[in-house]
matplotlib code that plots the C-alpha trace (Angstrom):
import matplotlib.pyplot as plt

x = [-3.4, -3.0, -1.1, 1.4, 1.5, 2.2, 5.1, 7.3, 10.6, 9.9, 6.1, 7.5, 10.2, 7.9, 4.0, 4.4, 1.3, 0.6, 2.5, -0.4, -3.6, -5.5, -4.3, -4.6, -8.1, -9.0, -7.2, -8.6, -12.4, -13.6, -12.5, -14.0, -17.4, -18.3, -17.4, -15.0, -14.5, -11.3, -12.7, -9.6, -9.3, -7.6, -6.5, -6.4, -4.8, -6.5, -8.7, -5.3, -5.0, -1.8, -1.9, -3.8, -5.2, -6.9, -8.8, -9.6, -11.4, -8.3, -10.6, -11.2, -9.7, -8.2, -5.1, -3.1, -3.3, -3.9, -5.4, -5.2, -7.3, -10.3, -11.4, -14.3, -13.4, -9.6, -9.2, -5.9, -4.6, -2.3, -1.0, 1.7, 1.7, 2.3, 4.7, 8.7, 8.9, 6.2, 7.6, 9.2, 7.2, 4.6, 1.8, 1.9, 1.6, -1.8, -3.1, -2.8, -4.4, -7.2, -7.8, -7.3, -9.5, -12.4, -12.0, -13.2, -15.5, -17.3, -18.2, -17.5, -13.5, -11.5, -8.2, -5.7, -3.2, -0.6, 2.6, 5.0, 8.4, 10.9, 13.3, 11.2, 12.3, 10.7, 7.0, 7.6, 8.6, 5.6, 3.6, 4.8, 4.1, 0.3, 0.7, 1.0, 2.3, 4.8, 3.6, 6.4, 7.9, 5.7, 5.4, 2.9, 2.3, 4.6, 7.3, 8.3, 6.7, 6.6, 2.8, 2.0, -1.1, -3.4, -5.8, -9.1, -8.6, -11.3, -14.5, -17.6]
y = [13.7, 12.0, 15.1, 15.0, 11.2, 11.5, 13.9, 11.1, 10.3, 6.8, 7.4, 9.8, 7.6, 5.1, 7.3, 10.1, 12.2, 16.5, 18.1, 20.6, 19.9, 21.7, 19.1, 16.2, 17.2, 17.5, 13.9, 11.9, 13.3, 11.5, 8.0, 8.8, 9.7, 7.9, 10.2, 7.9, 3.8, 4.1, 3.6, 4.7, 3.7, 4.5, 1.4, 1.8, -0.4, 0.1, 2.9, 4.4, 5.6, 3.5, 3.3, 4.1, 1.5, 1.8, -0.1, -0.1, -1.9, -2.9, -2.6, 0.4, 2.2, 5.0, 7.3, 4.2, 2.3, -1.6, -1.3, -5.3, -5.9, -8.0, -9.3, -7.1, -8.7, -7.8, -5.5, -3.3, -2.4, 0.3, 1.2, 2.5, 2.4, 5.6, 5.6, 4.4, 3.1, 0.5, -1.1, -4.6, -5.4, -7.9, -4.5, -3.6, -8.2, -8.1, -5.0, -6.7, -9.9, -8.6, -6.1, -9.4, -11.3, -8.4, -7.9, -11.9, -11.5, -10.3, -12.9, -10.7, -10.4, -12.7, -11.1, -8.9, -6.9, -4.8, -2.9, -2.0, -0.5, -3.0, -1.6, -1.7, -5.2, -4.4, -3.9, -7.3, -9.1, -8.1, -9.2, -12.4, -13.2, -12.3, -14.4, -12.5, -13.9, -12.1, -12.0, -9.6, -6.4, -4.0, -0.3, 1.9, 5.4, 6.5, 4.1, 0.2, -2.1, -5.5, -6.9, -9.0, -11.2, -12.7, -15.4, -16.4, -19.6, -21.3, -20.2, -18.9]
z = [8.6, 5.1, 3.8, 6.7, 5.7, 2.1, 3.2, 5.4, 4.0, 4.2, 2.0, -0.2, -1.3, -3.4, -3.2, -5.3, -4.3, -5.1, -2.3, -1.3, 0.8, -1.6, -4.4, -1.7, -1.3, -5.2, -5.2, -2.3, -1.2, -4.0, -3.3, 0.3, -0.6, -3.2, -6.1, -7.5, -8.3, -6.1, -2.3, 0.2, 3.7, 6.9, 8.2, 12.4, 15.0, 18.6, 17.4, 16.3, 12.9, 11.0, 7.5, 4.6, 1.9, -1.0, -3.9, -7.3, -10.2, -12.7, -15.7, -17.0, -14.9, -17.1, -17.8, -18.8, -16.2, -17.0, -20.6, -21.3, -18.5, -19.5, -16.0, -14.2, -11.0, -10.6, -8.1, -7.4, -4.1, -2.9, 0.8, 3.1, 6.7, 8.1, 11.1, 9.8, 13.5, 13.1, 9.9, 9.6, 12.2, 10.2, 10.7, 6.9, 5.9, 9.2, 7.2, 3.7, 4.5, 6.5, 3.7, 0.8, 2.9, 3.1, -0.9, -1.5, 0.7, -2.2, -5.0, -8.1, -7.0, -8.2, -7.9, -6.1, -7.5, -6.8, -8.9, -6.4, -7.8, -8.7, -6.3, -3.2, -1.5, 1.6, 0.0, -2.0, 0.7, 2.4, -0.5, -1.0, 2.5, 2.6, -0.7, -3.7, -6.9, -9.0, -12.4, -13.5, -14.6, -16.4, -17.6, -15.9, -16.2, -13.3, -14.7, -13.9, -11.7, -10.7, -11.2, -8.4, -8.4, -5.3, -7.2, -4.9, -4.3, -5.8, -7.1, -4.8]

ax = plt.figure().add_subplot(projection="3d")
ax.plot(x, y, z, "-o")
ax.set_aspect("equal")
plt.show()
């Protein structure tokens, strides 16, 4: 299911994933059984699989990714809901709240972020809604972003 996913136009454009299911496999069974510090989830709407979310710990977390990090609560998110019919519809703002809301749940988060491109309004939009902050452009290693931050509120 997550390979046909990846493969939609309207994915593809801004998730760059390996194009086999062998390679999705190597990729993604880890960060569903435990194997890796990224967890991945199928987010479902009426028991009907939707989109797919996924988190990370910012620090530390390797191949370039966000090397200044110094806080061991910061989280990263990253998501896409699968069906182009069921966007601009407020599905992909519900699924990031709920999903914001879960994270600091948990006392040791303290903050939310995200780096989608620069170019895609829609997924910024959406951000800024659910509340995200844009902190700005930065260089990752599949090219410029805009860092967007979600701060808890106040301290648990």
């Amino acid at each position: 299911m997550f390979h046909e996913w990846v493969r939609r136009p309207h994915v593809a454009e801004w998730w760059s994933e390996p194009s086999t299911l062998e390679e999705i496999k190597d990729e993604y069974l880890p960060t569903l059984d435990g194997r890796s510090s990224t967890r991945a989830f199928i987010a479902s709407l009426d028991d009907e699989p939707i989109g797919f979310i996924q988190i990370y710990v910012v620090q530390d977390s390797g191949d370039g990714w966000w090397e200044d990090e110094t806080d061991a609560g910061a989280r990263g998110i990253d998501q896409f809901l699968a069906d182009a019919a069921r966007l601009n519809q407020g599905l992909g703002t519900a699924m990031i709240e709920a999903f914001v809301e879960r994270l600091f749940q948990d006392p040791a988060v303290s903050k939310v972020q995200t780096d989608p491109s620069p170019d895609n309004a829609r997924a910024i939009r959406c951000y800024r809604k659910v509340g995200f902050k844009d902190v700005g452009e930065v260089m990752t290693p599949d090219g410029p972003a805009l860092l967007m931050l979600y701060e808890r509120e106040e301290p648990i």
